[in-house]
PLY file of the C-alpha trace (Angstrom):
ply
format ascii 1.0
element vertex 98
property float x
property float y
property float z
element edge 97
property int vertex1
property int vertex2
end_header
0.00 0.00 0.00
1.27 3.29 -0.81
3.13 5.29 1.99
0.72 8.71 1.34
-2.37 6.70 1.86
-1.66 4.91 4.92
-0.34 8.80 6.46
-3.22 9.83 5.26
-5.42 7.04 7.19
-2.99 8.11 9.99
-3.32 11.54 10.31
-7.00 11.13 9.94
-6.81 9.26 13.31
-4.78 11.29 14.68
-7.02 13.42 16.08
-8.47 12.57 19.63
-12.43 13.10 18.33
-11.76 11.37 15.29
-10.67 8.89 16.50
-13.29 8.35 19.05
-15.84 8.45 16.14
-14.16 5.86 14.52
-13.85 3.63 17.36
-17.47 3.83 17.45
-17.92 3.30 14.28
-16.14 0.11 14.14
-17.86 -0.86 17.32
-20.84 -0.45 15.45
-20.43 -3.49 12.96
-21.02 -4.28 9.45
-24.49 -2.35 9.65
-22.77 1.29 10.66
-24.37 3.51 12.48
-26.14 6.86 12.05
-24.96 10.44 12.39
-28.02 11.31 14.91
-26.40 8.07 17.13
-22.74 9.45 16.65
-23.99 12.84 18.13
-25.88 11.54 20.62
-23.34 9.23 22.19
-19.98 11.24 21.99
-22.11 14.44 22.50
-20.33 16.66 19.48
-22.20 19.64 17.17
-23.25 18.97 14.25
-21.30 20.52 12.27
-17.97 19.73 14.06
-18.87 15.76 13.78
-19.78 16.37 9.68
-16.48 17.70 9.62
-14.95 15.27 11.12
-16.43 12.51 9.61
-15.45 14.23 6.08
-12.04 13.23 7.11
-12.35 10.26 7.64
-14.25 9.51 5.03
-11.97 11.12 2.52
-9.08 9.04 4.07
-11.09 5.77 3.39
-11.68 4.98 6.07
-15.72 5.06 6.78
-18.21 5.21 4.15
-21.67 6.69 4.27
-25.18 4.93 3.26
-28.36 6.27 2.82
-31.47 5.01 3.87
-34.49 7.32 3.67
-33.53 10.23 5.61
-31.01 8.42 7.77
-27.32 8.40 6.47
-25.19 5.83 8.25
-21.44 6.00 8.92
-20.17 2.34 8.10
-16.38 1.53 8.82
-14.06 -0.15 5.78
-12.62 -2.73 7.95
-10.34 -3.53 4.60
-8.57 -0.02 4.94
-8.21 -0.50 8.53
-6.37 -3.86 7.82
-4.30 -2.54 5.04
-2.91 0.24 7.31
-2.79 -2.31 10.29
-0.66 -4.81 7.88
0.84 -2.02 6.50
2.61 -1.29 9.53
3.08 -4.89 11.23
5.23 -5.96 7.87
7.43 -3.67 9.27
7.95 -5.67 12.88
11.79 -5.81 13.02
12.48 -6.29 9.69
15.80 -4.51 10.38
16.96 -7.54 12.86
17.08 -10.04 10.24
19.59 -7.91 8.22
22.68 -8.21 10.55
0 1
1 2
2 3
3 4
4 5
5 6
6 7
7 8
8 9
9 10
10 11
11 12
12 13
13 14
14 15
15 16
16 17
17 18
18 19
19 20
20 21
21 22
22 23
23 24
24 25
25 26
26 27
27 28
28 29
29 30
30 31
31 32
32 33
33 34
34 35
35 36
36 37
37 38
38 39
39 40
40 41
41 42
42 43
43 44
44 45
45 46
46 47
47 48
48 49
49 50
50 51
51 52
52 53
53 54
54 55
55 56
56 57
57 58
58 59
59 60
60 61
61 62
62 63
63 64
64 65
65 66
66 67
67 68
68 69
69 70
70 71
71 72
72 73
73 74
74 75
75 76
76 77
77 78
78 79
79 80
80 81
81 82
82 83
83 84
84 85
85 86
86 87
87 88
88 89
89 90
90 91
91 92
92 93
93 94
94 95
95 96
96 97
């Protein structure tokens, strides 16, 4: 995976209410969950969580569906693997070079 994306995917997160959303995201499951449930659990404006969410989504990392007038926040568990792997590939590769 390229470098830019996964810094991307990292900056994204590296943002302490960002990354809360996310982790609730995930902890939502395959189904996502909505914007109104975001708000209402980590108590943020509206606009500051649309903003936030923007990032995250432009990183890859969430998606949004539609259904009616709900829109869901739904986490791409492949991205999250890809940075995860992305980064464990790395685990001392250095100590098998000496």
């Amino acid at each position: 995976m390229d470098t830019e994306i996964i810094a991307k995917a990292l900056k994204e997160l590296g943002h302490p209410t960002r990354l809360m959303i996310y982790k609730t995201v995930i902890r939502a499951g395959h189904q996502g969950i909505a914007v109104g449930g975001l708000q209402e659990k980590l108590s943020v404006p509206g606009s500051t969580l649309s903003h936030h969410i923007a990032g995250l989504a432009s990183a890859g990392l969430i998606s949004q569906r539609r259904e009616g007038r709900t829109l869901f926040c739904v986490a791409e568990y492949q991205k999250l693997d890809s940075v995860i792997t992305y980064l464990k590939d790395e685990c001392c590769a250095d100590e098998n070079q000496k």
